[in-house]
C-alpha positions as CSV (number, residue, x, y, z in Angstrom):
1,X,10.3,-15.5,-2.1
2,X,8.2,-12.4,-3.4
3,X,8.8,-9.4,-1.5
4,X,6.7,-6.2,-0.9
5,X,7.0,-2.9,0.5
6,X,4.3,-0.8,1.5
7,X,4.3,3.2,0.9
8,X,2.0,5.7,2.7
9,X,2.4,9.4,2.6
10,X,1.0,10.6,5.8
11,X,0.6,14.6,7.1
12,X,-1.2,14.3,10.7
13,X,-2.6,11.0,10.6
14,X,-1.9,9.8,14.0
15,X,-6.1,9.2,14.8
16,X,-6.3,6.7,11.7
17,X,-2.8,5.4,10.4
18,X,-2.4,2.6,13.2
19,X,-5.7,1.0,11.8
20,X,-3.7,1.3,8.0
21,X,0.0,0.0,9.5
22,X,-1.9,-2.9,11.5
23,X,-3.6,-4.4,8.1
24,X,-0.1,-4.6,6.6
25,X,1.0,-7.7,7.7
26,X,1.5,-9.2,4.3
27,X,4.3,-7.0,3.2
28,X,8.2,-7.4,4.6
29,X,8.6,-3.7,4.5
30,X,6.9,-0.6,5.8
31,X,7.8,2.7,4.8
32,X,6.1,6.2,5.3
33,X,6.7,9.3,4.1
34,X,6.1,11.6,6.2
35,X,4.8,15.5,4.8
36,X,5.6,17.7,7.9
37,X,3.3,16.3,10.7
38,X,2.6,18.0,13.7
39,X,1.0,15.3,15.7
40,X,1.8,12.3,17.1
41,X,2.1,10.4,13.4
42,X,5.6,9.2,13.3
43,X,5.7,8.1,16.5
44,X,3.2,6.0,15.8
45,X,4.5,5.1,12.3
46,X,7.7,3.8,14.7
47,X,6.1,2.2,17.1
48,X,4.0,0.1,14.5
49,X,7.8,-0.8,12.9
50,X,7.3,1.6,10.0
51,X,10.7,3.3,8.2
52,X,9.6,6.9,8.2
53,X,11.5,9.1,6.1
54,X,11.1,12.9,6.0
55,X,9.6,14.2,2.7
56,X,11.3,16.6,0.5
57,X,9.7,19.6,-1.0
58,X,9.5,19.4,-4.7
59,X,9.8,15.3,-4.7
60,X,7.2,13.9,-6.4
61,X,5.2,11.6,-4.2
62,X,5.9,8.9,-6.7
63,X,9.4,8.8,-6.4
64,X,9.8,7.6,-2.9
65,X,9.5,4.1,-4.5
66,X,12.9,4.3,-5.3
67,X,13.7,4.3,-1.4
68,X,11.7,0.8,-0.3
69,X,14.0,-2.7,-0.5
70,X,12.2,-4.4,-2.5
71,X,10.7,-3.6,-6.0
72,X,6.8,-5.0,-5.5
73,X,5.2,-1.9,-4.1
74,X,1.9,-1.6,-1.7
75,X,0.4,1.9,-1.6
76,X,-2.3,2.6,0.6
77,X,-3.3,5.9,1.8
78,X,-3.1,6.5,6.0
79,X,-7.3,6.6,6.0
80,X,-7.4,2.2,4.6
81,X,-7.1,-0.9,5.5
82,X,-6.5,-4.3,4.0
83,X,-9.5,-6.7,5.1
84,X,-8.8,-10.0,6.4
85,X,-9.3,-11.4,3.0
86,X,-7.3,-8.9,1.2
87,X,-4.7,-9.6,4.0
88,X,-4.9,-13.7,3.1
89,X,-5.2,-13.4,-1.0
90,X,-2.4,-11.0,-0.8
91,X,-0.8,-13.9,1.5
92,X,-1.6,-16.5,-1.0
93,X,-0.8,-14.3,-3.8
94,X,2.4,-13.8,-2.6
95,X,3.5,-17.6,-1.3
96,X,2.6,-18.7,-5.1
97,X,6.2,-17.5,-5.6
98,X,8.1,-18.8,-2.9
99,X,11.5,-20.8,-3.8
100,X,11.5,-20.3,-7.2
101,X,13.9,-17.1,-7.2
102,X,11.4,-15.2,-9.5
103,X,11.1,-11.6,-8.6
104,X,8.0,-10.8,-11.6
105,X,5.2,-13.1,-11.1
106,X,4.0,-14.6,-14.5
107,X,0.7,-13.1,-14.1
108,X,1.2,-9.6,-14.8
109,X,2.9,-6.3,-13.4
110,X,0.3,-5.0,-10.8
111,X,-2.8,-6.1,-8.6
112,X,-5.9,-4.5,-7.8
113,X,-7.9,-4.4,-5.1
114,X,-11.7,-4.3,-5.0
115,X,-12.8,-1.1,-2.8
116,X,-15.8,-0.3,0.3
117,X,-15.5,3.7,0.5
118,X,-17.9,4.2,4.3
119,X,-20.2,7.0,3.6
120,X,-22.7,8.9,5.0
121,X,-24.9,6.0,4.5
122,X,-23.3,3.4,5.1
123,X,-20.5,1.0,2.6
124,X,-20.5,1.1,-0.7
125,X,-18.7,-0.9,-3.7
126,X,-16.5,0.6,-5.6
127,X,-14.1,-0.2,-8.9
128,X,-11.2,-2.3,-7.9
129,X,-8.0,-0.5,-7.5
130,X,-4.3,-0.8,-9.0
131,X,-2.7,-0.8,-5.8
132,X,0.5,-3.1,-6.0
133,X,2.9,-2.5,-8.7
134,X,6.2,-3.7,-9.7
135,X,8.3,-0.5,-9.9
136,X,10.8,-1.8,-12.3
137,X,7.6,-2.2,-14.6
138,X,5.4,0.9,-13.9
139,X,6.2,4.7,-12.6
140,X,3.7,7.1,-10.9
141,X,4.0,10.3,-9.8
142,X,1.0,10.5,-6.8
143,X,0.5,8.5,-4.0
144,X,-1.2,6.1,-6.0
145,X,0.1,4.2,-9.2
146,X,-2.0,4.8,-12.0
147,X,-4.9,1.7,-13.2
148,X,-3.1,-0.8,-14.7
149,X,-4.6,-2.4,-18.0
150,X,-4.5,-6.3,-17.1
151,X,-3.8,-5.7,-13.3
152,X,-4.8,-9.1,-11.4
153,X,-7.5,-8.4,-9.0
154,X,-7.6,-10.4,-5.5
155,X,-10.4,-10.9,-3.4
156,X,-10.8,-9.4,-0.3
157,X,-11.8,-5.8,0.4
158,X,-9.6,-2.6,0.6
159,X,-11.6,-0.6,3.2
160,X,-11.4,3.8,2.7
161,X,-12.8,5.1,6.2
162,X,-14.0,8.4,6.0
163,X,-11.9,10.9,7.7
């Protein structure tokens, strides 16, 4: 079966990142990068079963791709959330897969996520998002992979809470 890890850098994120580790139920594999937090962020990255792993000055956020266990990667910054339905089509997405040994989906290298951003006055629509990426495919070097030409977009919502 497919396999995905989710990424998130966090620096002193413990009021929001519970919210962001909750919505991750689709993926097999939590890690978080932690960037020097002096708050109560890695606990809580622990307690919600997240790998946390110290960052190192000078890596590139990017990078840390290399340390997850499997190669479909998740990012998602510490102030989002999967919706319900982005939780089930990523389910769905994911369970196309199952028992045929296949590690690259036939449909492309990367999925995209349509965005709500909260504002000031209330949610509002935004651009999907290249958010899951095979990293055998594509490299980044922020937290984010870059848009990916072709990338399959799911429905559901990725929700951005202001901070």
């Amino acid at each position: 079966m497919l396999r995905i890890s989710a990424l998130l850098h966090a620096k002193n994120d413990a009021q929001r990142i519970g919210r962001a580790l909750d919505s991750l139920r689709p993926c097999d594999e939590i890690l978080v990068i932690d960037h020097d937090s002096e708050d109560e962020t890695v606990k809580i990255a622990r307690d919600h079963g997240a790998t946390v792993k110290k960052a190192v000055q000078g890596v590139e956020d990017g990078a840390y791709a290399m340390d997850a266990s499997h190669d479909w990667i998740l990012c998602l910054l510490p102030c989002e959330a999967l919706s319900e339905g982005l939780e089930a089509s990523l389910l769905s997405w994911k369970h196309q897969f199952e028992g045929d040994g296949e590690e690259q989906p036939p449909d492309g290298t990367a999925l995209a996520f349509p965005l709500r951003c909260e504002t000031e006055r209330g949610w509002q629509n935004a651009p999907p998002q290249t958010r899951v990426v095979n990293r055998q495919v594509i490299n980044w070097t922020a937290a984010l992979p870059p848009e990916a030409k072709g990338a399959v977009i799911l429905p559901g919502d990725l929700l951005h809470f202001r901070n």
